[in-house]
Backbone as CSV, one residue per row, in Angstrom:
resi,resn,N_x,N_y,N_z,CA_x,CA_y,CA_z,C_x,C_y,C_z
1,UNK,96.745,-81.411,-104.840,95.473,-80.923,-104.353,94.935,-79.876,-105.320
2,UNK,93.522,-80.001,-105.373,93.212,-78.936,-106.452,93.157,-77.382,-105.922
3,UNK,93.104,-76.535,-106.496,92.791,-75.360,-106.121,91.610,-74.703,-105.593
4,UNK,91.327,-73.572,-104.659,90.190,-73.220,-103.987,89.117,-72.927,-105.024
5,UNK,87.734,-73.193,-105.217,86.896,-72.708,-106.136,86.953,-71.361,-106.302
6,UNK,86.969,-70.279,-105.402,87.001,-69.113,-105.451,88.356,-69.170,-105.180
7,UNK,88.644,-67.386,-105.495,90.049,-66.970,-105.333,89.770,-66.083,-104.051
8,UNK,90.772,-65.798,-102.788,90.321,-64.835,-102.178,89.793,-63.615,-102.241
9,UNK,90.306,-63.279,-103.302,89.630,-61.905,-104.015,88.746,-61.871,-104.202
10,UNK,87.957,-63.104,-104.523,86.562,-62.990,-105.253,85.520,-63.451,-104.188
11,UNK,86.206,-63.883,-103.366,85.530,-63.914,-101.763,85.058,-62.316,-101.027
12,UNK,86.257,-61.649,-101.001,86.519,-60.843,-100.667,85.542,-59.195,-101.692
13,UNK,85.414,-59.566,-102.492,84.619,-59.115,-103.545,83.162,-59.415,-102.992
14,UNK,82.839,-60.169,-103.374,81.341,-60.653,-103.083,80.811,-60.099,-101.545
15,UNK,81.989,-60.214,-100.495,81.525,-60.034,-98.789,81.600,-58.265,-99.269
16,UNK,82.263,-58.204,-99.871,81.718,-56.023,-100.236,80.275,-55.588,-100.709
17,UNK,80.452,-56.523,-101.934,78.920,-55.969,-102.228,78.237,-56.220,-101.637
18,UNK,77.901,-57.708,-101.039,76.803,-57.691,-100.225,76.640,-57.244,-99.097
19,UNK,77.550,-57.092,-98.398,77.550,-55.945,-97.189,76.753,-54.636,-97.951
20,UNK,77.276,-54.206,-98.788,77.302,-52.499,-99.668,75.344,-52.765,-100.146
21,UNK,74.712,-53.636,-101.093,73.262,-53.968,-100.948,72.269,-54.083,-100.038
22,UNK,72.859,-54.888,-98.643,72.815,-54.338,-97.420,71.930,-52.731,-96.973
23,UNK,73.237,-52.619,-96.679,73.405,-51.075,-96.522,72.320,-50.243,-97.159
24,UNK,72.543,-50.131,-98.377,71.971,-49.294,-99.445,70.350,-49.762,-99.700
25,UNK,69.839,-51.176,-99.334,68.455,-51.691,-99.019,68.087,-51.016,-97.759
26,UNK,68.573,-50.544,-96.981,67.724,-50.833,-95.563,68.066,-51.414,-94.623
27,UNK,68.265,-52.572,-95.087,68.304,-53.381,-93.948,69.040,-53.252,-92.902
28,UNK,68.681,-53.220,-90.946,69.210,-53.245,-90.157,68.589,-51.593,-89.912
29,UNK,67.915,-50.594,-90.549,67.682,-49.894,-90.314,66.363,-49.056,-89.189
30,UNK,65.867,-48.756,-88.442,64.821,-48.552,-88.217,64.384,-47.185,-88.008
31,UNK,62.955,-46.848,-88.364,62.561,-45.468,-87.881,62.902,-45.381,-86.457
32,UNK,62.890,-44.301,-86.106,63.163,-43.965,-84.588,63.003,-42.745,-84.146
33,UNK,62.329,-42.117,-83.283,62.087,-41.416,-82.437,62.670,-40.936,-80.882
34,UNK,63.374,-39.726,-80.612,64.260,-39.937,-79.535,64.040,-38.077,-79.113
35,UNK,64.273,-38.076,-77.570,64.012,-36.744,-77.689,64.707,-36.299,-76.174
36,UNK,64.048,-35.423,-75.410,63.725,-35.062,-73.513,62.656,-34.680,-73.068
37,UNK,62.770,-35.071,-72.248,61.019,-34.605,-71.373,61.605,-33.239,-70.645
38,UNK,61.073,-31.971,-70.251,61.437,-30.831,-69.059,60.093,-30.744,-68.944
39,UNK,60.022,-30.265,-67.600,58.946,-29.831,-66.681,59.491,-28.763,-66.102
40,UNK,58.820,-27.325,-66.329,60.194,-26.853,-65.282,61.442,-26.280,-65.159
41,UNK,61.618,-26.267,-66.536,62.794,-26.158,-67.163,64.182,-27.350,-66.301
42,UNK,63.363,-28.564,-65.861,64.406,-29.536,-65.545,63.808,-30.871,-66.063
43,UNK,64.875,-31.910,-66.336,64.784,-32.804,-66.984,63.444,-33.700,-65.904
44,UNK,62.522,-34.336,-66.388,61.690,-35.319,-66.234,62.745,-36.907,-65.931
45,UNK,62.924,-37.188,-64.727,63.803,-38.221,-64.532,63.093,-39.664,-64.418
46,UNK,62.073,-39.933,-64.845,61.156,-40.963,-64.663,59.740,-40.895,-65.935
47,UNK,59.239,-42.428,-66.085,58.272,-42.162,-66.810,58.069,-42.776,-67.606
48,UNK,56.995,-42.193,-68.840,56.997,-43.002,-69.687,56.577,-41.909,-70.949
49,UNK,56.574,-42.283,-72.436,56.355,-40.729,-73.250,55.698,-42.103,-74.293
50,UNK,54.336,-41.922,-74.532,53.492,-42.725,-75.779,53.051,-42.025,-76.835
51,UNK,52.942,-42.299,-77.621,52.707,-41.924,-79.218,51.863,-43.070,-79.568
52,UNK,50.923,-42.315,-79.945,49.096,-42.885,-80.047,49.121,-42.626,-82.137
53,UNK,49.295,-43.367,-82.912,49.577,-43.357,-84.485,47.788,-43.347,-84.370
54,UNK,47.103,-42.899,-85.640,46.200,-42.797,-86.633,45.108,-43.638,-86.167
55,UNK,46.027,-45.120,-86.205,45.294,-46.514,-86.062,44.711,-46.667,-84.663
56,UNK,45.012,-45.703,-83.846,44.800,-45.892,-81.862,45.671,-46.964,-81.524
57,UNK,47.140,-47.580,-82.375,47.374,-48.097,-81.471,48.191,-47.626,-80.738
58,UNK,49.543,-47.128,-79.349,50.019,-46.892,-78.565,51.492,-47.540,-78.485
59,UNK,51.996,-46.555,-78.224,53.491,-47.173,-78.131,54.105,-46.307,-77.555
60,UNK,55.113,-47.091,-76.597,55.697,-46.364,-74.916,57.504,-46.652,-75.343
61,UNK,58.016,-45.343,-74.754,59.193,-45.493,-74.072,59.415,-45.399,-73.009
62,UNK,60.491,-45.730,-72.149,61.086,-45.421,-70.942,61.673,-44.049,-70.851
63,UNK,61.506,-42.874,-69.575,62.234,-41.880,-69.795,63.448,-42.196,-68.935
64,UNK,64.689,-42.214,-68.952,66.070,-42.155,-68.412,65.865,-41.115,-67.303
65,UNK,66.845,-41.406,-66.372,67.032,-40.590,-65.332,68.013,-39.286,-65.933
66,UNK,68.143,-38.923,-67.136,68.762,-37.721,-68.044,67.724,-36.928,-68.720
67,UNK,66.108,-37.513,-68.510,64.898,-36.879,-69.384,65.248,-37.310,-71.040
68,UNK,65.885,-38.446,-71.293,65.763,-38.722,-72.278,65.188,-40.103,-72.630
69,UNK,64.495,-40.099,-73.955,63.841,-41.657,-74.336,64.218,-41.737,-76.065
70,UNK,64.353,-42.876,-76.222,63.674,-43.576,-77.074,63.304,-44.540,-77.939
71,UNK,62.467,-44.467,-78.972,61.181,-45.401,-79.267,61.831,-45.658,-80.740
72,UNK,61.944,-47.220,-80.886,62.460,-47.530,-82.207,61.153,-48.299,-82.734
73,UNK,60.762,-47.922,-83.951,59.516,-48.078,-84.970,58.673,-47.524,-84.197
74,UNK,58.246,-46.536,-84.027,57.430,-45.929,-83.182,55.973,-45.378,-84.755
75,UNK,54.766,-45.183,-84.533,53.486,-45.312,-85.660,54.187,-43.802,-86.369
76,UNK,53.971,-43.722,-87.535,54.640,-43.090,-88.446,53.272,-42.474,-88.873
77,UNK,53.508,-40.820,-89.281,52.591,-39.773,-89.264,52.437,-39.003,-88.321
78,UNK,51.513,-38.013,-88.242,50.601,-37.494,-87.148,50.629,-37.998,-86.160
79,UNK,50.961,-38.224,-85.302,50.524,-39.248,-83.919,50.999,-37.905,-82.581
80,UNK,49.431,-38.734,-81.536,49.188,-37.828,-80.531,50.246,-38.378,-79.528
81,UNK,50.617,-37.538,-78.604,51.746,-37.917,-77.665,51.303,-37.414,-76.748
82,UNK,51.327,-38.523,-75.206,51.562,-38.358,-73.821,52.106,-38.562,-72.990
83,UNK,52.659,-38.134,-71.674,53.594,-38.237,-71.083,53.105,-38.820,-69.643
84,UNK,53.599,-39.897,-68.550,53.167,-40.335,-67.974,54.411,-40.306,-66.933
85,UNK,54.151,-39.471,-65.475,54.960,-39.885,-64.625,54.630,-40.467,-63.094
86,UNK,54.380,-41.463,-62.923,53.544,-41.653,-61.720,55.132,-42.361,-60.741
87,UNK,54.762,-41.863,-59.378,55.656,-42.293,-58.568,55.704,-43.470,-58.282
88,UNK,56.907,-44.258,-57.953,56.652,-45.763,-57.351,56.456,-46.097,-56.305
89,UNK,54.824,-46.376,-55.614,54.630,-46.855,-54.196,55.029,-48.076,-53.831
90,UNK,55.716,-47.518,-52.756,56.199,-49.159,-52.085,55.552,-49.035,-50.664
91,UNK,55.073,-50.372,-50.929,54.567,-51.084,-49.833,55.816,-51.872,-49.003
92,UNK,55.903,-51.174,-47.697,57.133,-52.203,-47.035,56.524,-52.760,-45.720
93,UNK,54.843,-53.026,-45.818,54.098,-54.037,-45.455,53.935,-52.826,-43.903
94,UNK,54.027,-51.744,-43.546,53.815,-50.997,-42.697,52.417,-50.508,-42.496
95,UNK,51.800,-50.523,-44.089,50.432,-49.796,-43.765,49.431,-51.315,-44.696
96,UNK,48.954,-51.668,-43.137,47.900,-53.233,-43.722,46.589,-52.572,-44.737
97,UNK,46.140,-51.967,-44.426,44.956,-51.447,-44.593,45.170,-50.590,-46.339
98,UNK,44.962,-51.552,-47.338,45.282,-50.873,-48.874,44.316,-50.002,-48.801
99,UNK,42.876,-49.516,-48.786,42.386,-48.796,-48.667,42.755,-47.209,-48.064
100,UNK,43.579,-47.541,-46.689,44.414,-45.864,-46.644,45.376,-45.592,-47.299
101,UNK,45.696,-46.482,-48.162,46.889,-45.858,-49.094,46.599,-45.043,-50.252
102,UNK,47.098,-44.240,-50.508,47.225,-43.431,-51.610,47.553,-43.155,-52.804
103,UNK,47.573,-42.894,-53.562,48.552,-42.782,-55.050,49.533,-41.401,-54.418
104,UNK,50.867,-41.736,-54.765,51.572,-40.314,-54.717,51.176,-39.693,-56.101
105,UNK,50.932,-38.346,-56.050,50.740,-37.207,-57.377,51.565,-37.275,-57.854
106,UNK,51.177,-36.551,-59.104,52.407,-36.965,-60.299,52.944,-35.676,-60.346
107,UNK,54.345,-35.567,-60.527,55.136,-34.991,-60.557,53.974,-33.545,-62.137
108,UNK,53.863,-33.965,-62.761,53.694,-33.211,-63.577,52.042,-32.979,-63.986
109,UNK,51.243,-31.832,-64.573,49.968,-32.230,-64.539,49.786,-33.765,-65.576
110,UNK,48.059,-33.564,-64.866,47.123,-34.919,-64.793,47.604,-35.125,-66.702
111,UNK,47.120,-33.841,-67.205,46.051,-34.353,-68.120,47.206,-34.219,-69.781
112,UNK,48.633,-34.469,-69.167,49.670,-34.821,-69.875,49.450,-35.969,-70.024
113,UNK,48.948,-37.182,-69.064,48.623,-38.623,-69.611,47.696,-38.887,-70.500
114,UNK,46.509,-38.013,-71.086,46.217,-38.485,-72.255,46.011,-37.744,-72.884
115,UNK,46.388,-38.745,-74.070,46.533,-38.277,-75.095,45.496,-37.085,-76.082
116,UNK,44.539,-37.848,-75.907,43.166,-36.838,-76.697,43.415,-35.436,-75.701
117,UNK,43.764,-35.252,-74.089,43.883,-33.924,-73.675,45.367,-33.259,-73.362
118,UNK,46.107,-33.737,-73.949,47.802,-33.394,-73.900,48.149,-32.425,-74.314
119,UNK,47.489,-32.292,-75.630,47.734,-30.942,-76.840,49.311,-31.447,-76.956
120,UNK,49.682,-32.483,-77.084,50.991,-32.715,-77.717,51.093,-33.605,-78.837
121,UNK,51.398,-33.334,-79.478,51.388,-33.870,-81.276,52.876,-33.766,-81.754
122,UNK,53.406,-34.797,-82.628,54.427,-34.407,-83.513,54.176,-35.300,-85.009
123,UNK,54.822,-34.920,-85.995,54.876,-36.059,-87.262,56.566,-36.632,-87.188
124,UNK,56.037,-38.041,-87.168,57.170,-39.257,-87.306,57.534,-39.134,-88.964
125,UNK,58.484,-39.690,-89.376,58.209,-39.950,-90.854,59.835,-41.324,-90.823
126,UNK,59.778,-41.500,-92.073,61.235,-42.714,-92.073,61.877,-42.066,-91.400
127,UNK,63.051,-43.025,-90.570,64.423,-42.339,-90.097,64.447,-41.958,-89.218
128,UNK,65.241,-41.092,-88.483,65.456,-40.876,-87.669,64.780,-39.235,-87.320
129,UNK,64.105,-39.526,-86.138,63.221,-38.280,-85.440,63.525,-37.533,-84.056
130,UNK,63.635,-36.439,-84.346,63.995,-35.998,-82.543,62.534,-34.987,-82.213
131,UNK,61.884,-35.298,-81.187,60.704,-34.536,-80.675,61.093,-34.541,-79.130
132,UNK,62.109,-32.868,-78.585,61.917,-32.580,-77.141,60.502,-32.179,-77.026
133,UNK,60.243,-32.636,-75.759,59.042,-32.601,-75.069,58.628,-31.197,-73.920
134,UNK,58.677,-29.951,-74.040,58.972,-29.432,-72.848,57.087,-29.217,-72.402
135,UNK,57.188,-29.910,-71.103,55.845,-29.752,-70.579,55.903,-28.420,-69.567
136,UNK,54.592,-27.912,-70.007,54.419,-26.557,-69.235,53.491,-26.874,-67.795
137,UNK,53.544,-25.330,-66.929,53.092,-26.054,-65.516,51.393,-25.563,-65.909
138,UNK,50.360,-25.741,-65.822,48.789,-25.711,-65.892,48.807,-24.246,-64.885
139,UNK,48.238,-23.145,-65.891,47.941,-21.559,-65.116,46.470,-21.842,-64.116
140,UNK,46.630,-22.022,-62.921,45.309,-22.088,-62.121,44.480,-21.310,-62.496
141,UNK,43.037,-21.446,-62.453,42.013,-20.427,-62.635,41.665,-19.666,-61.740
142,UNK,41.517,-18.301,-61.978,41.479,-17.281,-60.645,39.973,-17.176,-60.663
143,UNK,39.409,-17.510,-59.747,38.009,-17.246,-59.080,38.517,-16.190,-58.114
144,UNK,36.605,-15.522,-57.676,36.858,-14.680,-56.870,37.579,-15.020,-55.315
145,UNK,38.464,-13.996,-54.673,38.852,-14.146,-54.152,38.155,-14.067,-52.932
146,UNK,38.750,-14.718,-51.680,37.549,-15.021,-50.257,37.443,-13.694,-49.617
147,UNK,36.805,-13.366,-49.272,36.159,-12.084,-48.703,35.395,-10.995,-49.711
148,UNK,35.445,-11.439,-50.910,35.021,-10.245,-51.766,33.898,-10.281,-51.656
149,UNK,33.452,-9.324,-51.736,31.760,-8.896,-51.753,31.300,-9.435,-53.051
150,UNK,30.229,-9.974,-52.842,29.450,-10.263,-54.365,27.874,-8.750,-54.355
151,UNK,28.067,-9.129,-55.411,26.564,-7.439,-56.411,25.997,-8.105,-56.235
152,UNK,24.596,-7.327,-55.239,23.130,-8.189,-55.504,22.952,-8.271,-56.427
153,UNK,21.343,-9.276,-56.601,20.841,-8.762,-58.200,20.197,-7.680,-58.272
């Protein structure tokens, strides 16, 4: 019988480098983005966290019941970020009438869901990215208080 064309070695050779070119190309690699949501100084256990790239287009993770997410190839640069936590209504067919139903409020303010009013921004770039998220609670505006006298003119 004749002998193997290759020698194992040279099998064994070749499955290195090209594994090692691999590697050293890229390939199998992806940008990524990963972080926590707090509200509160406690983890955000639900949700969703989007990153709005340059182009307007949008891209969502899931938040974990640990306040953590994340987003593999997520738009690279500048990109605006919002956070979305809306409760899950269930209908268990008790209330016929969809009209009296409600949205439950969101755990966190409104105007964390968008993006243009979030004031949350980070820069992506190759590789690997960590952006915690800590959302603050909205300072109410103090108007006058009820009974105060108002100054004629």
């Amino acid at each position: 019988m004749a002998a193997a064309a290759f020698p194992r070695s040279g099998i064994l050779s070749a499955t290195i480098c090209i594994s090692a070119l691999l590697v050293l190309s890229g390939c199998g690699s992806h940008p990524y983005v990963a972080g926590k949501v707090t509200y509160k100084d406690k983890n955000l256990t639900y949700g969703t966290v989007s990153f709005v790239g340059s182009d307007g287009k949008k891209q969502a993770a899931s938040i974990l019941g640990d306040g953590s997410y994340k987003l593999v190839e997520p738009p690279l640069g500048t990109v605006k970020v919002c956070v979305e936590a809306k409760p899950i209504k269930l209908n268990l067919g008790k209330d016929k009438d969809k009209k009296a139903q409600k949205d439950p409020p969101s755990p966190i303010p409104v105007h964390y869901a968008d993006p243009a009013k979030s004031g949350l921004t980070t820069e992506i770039k190759e590789g690997a990215n960590t952006y915690d998220i800590e959302l603050k609670e909205v300072a109410k505006e103090s108007g006058p208080k009820e009974g105060a006298s108002k100054k004629g003119k």
